[in-house]
MOPAC internal coordinates of N, CA, C and O (Angstrom, degrees):
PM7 1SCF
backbone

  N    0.0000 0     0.00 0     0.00 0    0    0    0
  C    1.4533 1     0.00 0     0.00 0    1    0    0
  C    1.5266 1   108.23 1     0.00 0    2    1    0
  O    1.2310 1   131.45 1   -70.87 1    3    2    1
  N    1.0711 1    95.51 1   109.13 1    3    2    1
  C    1.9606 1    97.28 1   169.99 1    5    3    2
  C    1.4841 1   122.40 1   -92.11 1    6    5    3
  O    1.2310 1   128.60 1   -55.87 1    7    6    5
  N    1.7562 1   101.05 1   124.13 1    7    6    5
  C    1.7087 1   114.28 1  -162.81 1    9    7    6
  C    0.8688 1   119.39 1   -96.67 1   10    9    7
  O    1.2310 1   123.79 1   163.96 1   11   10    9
  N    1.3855 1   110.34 1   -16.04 1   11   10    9
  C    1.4300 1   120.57 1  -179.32 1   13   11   10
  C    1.7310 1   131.39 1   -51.37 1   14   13   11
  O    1.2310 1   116.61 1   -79.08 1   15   14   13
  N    1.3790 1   124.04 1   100.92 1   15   14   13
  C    1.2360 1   145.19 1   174.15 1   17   15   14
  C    1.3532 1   101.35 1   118.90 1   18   17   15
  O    1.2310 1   115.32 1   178.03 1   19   18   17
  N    1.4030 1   126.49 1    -1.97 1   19   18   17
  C    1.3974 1   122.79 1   150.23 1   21   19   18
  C    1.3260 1   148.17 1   -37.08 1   22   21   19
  O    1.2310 1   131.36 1   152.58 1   23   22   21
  N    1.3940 1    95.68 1   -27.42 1   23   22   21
  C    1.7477 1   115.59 1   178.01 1   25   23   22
  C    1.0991 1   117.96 1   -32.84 1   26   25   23
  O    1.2310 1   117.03 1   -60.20 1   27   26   25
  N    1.5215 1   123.26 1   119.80 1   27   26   25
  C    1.2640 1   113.29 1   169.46 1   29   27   26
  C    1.4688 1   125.59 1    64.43 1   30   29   27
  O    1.2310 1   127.46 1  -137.45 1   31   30   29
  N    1.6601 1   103.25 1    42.55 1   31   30   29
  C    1.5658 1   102.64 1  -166.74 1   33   31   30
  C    1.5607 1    81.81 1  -138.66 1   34   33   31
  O    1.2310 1   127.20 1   -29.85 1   35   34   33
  N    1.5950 1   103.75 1   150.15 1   35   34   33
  C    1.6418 1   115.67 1   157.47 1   37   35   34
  C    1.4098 1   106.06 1   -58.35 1   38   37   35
  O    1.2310 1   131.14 1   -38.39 1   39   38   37
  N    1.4006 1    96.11 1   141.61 1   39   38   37
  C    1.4313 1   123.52 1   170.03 1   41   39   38
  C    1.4968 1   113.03 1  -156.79 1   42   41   39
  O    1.2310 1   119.83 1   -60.83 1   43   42   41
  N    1.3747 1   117.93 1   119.17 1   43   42   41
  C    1.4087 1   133.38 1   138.85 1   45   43   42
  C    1.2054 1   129.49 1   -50.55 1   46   45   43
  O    1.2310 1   121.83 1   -69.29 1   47   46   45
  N    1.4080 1   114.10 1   110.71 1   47   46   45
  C    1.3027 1   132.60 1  -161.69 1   49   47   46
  C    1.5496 1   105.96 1  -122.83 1   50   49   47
  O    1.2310 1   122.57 1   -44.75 1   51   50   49
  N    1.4453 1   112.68 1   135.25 1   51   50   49
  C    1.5835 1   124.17 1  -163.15 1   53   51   50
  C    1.6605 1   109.75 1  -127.29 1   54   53   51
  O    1.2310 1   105.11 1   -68.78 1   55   54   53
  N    0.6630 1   145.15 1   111.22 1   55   54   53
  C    1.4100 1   133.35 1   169.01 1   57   55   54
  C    1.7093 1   114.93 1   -60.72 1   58   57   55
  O    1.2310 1   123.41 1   -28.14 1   59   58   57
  N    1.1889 1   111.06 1   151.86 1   59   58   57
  C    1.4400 1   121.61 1  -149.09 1   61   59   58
  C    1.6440 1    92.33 1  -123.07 1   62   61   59
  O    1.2310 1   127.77 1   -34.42 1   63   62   61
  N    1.6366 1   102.64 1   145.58 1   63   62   61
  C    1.6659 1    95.82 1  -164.11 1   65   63   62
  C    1.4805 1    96.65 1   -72.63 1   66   65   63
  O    1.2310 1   126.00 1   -22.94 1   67   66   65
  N    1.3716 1   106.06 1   157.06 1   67   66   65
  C    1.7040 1   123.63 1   177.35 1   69   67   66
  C    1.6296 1    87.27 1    90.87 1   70   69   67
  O    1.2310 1   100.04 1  -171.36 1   71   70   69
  N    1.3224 1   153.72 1     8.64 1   71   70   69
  C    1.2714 1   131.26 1  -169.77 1   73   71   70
  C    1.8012 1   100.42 1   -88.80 1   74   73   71
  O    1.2310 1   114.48 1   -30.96 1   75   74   73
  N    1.1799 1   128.06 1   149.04 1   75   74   73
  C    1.2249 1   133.34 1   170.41 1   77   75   74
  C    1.5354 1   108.13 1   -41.97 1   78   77   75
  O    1.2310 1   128.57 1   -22.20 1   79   78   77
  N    1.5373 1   101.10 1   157.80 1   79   78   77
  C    1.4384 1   106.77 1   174.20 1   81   79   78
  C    1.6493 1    97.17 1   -88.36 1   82   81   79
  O    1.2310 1    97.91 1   176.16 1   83   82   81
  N    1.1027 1   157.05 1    -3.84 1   83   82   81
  C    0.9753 1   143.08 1   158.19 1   85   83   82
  C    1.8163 1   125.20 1   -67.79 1   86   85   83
  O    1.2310 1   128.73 1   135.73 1   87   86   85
  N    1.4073 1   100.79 1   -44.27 1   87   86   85
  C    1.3740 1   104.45 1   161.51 1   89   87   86
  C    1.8250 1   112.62 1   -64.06 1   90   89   87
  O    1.2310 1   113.34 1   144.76 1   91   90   89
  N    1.3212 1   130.19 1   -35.24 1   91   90   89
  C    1.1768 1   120.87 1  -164.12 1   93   91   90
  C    1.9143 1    88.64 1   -92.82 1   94   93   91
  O    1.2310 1   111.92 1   150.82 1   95   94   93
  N    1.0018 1   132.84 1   -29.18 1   95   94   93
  C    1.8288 1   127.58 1   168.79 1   97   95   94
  C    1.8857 1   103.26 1   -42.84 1   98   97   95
  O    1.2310 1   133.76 1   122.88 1   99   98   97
  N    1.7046 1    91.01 1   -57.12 1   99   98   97
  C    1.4919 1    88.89 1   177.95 1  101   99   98
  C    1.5906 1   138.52 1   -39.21 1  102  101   99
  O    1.2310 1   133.03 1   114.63 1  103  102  101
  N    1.5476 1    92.43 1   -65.37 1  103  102  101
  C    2.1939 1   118.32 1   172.86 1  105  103  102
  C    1.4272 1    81.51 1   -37.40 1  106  105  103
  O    1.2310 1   119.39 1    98.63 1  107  106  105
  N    1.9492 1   118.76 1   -81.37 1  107  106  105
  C    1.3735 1   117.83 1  -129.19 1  109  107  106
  C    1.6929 1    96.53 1   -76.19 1  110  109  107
  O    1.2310 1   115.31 1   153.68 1  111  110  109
  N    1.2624 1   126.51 1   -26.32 1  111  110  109
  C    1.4747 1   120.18 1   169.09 1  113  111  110
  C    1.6038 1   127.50 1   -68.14 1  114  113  111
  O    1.2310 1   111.09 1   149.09 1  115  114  113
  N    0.9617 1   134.37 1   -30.91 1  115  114  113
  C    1.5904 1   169.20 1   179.61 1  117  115  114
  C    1.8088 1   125.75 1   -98.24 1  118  117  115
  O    1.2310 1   122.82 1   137.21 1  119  118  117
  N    1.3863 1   112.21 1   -42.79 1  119  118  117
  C    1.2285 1   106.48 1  -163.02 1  121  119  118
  C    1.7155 1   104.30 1  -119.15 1  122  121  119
  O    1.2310 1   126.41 1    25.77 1  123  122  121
  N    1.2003 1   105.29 1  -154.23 1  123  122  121
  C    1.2491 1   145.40 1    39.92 1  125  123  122
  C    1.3801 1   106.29 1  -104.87 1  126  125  123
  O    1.2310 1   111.89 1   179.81 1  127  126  125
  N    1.4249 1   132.89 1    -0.19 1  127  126  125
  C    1.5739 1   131.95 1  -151.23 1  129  127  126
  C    1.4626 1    94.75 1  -122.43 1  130  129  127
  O    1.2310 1   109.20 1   -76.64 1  131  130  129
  N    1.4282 1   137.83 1   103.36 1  131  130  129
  C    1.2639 1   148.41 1   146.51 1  133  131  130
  C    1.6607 1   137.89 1  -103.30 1  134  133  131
  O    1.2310 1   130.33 1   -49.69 1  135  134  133
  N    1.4439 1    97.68 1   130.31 1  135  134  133
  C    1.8524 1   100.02 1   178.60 1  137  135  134
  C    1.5825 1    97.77 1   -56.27 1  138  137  135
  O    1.2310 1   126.09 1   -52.73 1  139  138  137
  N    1.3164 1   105.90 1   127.27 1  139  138  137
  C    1.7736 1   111.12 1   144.64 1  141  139  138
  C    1.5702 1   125.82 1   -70.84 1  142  141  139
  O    1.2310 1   124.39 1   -55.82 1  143  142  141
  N    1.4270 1   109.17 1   124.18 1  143  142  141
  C    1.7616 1    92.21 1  -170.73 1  145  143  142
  C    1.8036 1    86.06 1  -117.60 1  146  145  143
  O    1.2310 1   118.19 1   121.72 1  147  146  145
  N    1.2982 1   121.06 1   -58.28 1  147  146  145
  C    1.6471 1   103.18 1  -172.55 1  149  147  146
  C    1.7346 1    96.18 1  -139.61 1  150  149  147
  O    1.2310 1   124.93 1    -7.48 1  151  150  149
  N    1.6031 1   108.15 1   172.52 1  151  150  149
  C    1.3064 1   113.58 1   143.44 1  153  151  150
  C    1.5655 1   116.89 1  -107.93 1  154  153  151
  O    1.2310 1   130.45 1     7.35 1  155  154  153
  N    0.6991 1    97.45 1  -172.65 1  155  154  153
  C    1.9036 1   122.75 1  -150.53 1  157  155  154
  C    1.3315 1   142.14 1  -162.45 1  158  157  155
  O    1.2310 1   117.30 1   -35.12 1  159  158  157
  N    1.3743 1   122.75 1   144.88 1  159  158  157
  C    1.5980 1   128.38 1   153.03 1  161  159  158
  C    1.4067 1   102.73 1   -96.71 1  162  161  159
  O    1.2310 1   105.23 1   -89.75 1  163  162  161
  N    1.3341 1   144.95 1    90.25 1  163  162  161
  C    1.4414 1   123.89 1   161.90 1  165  163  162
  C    1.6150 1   102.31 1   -73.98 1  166  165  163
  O    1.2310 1   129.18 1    -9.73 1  167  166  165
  N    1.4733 1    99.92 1   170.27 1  167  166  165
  C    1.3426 1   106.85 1   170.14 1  169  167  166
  C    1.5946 1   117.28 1   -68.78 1  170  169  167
  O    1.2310 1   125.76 1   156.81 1  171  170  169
  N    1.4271 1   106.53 1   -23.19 1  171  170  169
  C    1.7913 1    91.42 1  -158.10 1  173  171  170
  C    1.9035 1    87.85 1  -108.34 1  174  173  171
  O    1.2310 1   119.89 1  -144.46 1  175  174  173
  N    1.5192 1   117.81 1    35.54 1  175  174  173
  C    1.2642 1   101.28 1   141.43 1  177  175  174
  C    1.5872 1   108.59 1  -139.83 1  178  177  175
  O    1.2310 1   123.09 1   -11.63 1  179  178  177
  N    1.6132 1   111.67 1   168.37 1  179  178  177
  C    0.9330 1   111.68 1   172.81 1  181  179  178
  C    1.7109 1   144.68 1   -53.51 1  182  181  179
  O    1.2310 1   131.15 1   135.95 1  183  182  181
  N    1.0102 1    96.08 1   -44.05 1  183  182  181
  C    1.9326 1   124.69 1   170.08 1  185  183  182
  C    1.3919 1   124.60 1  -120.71 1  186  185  183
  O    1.2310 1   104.05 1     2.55 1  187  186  185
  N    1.1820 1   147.00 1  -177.45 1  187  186  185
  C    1.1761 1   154.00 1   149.19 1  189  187  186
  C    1.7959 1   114.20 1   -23.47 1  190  189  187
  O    1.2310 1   131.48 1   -65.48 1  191  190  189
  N    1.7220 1    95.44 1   114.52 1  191  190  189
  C    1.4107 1    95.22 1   175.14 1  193  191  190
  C    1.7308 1   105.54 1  -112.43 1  194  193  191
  O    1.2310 1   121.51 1     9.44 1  195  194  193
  N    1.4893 1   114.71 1  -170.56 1  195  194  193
  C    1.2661 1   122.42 1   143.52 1  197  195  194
  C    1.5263 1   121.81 1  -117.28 1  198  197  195
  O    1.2310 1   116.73 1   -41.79 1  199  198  197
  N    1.0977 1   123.82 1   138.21 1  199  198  197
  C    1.3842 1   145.81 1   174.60 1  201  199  198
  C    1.6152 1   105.70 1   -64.37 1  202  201  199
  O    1.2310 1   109.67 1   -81.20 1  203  202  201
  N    1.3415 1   136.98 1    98.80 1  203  202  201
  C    1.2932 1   129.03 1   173.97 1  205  203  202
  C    0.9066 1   120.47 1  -123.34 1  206  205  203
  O    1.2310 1   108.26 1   -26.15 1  207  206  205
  N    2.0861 1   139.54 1   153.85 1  207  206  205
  C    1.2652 1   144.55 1  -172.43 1  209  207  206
  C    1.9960 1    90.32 1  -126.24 1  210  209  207
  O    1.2310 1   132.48 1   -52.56 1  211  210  209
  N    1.6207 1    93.49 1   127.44 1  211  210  209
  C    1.7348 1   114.28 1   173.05 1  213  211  210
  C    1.6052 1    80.50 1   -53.93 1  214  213  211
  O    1.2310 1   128.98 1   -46.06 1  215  214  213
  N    1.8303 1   100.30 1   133.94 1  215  214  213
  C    1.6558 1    96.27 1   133.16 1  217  215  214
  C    1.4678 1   134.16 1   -65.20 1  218  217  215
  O    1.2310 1   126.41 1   156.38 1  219  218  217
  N    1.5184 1   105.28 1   -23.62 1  219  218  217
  C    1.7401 1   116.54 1  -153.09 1  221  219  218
  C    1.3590 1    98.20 1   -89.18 1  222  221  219
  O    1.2310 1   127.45 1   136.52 1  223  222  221
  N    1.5942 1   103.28 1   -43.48 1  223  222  221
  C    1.4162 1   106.02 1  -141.62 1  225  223  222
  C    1.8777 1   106.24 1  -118.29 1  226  225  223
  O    1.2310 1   122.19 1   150.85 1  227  226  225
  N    1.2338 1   113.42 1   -29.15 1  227  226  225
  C    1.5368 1   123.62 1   168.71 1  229  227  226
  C    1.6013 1    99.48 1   124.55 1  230  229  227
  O    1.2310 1   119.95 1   155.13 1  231  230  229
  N    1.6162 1   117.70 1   -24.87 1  231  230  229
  C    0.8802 1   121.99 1  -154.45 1  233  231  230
  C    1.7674 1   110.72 1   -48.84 1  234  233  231
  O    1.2310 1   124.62 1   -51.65 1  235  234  233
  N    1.6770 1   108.74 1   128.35 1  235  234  233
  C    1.5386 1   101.62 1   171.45 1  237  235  234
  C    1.3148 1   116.43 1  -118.19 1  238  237  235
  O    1.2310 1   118.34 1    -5.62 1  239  238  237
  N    1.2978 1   120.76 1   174.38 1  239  238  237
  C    1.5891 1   110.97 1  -163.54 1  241  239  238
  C    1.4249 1   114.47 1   174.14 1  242  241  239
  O    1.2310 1   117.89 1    24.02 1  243  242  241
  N    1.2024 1   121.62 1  -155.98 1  243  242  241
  C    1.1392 1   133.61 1  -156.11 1  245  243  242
  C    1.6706 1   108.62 1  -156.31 1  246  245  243
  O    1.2310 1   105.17 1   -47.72 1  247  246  245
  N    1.1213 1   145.05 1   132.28 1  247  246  245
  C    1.1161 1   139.37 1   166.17 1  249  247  246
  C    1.5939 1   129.57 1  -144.20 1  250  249  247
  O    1.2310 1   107.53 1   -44.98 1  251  250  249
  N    1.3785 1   140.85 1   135.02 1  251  250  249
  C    1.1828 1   118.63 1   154.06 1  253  251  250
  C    1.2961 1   156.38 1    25.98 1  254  253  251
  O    1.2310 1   116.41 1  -157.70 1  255  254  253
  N    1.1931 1   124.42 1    22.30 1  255  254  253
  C    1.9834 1   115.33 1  -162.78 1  257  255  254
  C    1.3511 1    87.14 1   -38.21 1  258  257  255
  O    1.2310 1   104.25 1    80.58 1  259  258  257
  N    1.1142 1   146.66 1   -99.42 1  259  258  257
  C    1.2759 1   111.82 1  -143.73 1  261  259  258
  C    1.8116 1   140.60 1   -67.71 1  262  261  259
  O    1.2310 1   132.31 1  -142.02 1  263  262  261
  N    1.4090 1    93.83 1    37.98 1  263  262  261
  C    0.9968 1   111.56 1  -154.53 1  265  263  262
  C    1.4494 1   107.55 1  -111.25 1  266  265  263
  O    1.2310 1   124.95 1   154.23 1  267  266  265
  N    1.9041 1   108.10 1   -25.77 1  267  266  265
  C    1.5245 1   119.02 1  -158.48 1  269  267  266
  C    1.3851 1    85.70 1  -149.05 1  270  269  267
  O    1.2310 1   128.15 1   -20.25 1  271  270  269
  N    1.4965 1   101.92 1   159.75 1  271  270  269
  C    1.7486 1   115.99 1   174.10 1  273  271  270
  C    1.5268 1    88.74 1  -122.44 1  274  273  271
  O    1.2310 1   128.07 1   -10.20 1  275  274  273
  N    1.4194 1   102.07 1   169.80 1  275  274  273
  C    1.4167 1   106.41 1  -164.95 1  277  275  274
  C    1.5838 1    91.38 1  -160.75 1  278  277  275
  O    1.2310 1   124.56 1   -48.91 1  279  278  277
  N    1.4994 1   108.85 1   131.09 1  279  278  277
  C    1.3560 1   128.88 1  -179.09 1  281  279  278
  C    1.6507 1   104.72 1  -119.49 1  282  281  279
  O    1.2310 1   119.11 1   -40.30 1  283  282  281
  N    1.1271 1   119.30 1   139.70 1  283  282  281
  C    1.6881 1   129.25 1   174.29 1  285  283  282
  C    1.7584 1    90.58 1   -72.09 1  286  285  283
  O    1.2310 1   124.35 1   -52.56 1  287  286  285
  N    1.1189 1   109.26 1   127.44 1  287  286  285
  C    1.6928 1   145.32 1   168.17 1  289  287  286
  C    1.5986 1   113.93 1   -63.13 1  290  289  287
  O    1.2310 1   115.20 1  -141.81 1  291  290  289
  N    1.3169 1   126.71 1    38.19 1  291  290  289
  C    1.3411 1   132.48 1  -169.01 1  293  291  290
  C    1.6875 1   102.24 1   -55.82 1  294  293  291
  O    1.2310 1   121.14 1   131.55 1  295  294  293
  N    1.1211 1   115.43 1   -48.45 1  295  294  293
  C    1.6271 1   110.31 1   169.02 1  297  295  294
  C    1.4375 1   121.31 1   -46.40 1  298  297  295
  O    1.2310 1   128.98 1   135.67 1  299  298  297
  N    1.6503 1   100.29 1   -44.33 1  299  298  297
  C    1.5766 1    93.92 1  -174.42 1  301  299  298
  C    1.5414 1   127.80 1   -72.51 1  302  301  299
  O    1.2310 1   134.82 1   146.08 1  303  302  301
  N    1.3824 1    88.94 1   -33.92 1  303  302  301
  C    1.5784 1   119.56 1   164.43 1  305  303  302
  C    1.7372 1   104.30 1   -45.63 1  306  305  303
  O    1.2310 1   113.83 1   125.53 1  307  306  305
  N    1.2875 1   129.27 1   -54.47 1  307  306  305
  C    1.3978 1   131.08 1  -161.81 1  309  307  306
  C    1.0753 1    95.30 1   -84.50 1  310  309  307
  O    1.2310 1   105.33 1   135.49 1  311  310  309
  N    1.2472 1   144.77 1   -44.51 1  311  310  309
  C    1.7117 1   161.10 1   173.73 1  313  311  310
  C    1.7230 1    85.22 1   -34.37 1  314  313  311
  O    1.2310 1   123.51 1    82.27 1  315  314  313
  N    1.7249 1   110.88 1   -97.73 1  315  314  313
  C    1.3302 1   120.98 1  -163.57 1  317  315  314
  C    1.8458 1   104.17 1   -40.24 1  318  317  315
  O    1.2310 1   122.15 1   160.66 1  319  318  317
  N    1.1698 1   113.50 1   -19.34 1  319  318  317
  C    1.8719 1   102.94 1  -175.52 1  321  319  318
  C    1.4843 1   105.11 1   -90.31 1  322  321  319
  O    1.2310 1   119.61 1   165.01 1  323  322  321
  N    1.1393 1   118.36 1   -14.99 1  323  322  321
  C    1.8450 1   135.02 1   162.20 1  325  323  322
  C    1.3759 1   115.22 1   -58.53 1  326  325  323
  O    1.2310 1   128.98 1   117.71 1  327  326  325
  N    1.3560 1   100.30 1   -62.29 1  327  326  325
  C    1.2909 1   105.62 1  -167.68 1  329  327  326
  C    1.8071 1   111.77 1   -79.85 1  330  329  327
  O    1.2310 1   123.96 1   163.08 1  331  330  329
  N    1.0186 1   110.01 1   -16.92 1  331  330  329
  C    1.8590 1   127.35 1  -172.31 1  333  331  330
  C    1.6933 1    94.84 1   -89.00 1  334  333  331
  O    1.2310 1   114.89 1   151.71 1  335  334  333
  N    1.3754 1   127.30 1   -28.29 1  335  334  333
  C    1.1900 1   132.77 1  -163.02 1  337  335  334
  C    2.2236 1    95.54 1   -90.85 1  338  337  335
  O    1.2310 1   141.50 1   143.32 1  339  338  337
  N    1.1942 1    75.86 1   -36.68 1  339  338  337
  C    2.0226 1    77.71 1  -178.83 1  341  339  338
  C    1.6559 1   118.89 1   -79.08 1  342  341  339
  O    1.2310 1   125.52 1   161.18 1  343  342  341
  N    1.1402 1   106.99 1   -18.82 1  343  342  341
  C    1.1974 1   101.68 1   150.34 1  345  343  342
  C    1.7554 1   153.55 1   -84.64 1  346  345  343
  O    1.2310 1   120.10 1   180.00 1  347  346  345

C-alpha cells in the first residue's frame, strides 16, 4: 500500500478478515474515520504498521497494515470544508 501524500488525511479504515480482535476492538471502538499520520516498524508489532489518530474519539495508536485496508475519506474531507466554510 503506498501512503505517500496521505499525511494527515481522513481515511476509512476496515479490518480485513483474519485481522486480530484487537485491531478490529480498535476500528469498532475508535473509528471508522481516522487521521493517517505515518507508517512504520514499531517495536510492539511484528511487521509494518500504520500510526493512526480517532476522528471521533482522539484515540491514537498503532495498528496492523496488514491487518486493515484503508480508503482516503473524500466525504469526510468535503464534510470538514462545509462545516469550516459555515463558520
Amino acid at each position: 500500500m503506498d501512503l505517500l501524500g496521505f499525511r494527515d488525511c481522513p481515511m476509512k479504515v476496515t479490518a480485513l478478515p483474519g485481522a486480530s480482535k484487537r485491531t478490529r476492538n480498535r476500528i469498532r471502538e475508535n473509528g471508522p474515520t481516522f487521521t493517517f499520520v505515518k507508517k512504520g516498524r514499531p517495536a510492539s508489532l511484528t511487521g509494518d504498521g500504520v500510526l493512526l489518530r480517532s476522528k471521533r474519539t482522539g484515540w491514537f495508536g498503532w495498528l496492523p497494515l496488514e491487518e486493515v485496508d484503508m480508503v482516503h475519506d473524500k466525504d469526510f474531507s468535503q464534510q470538514v470544508v462545509v462545516e469550516d466554510s459555515k463558520r
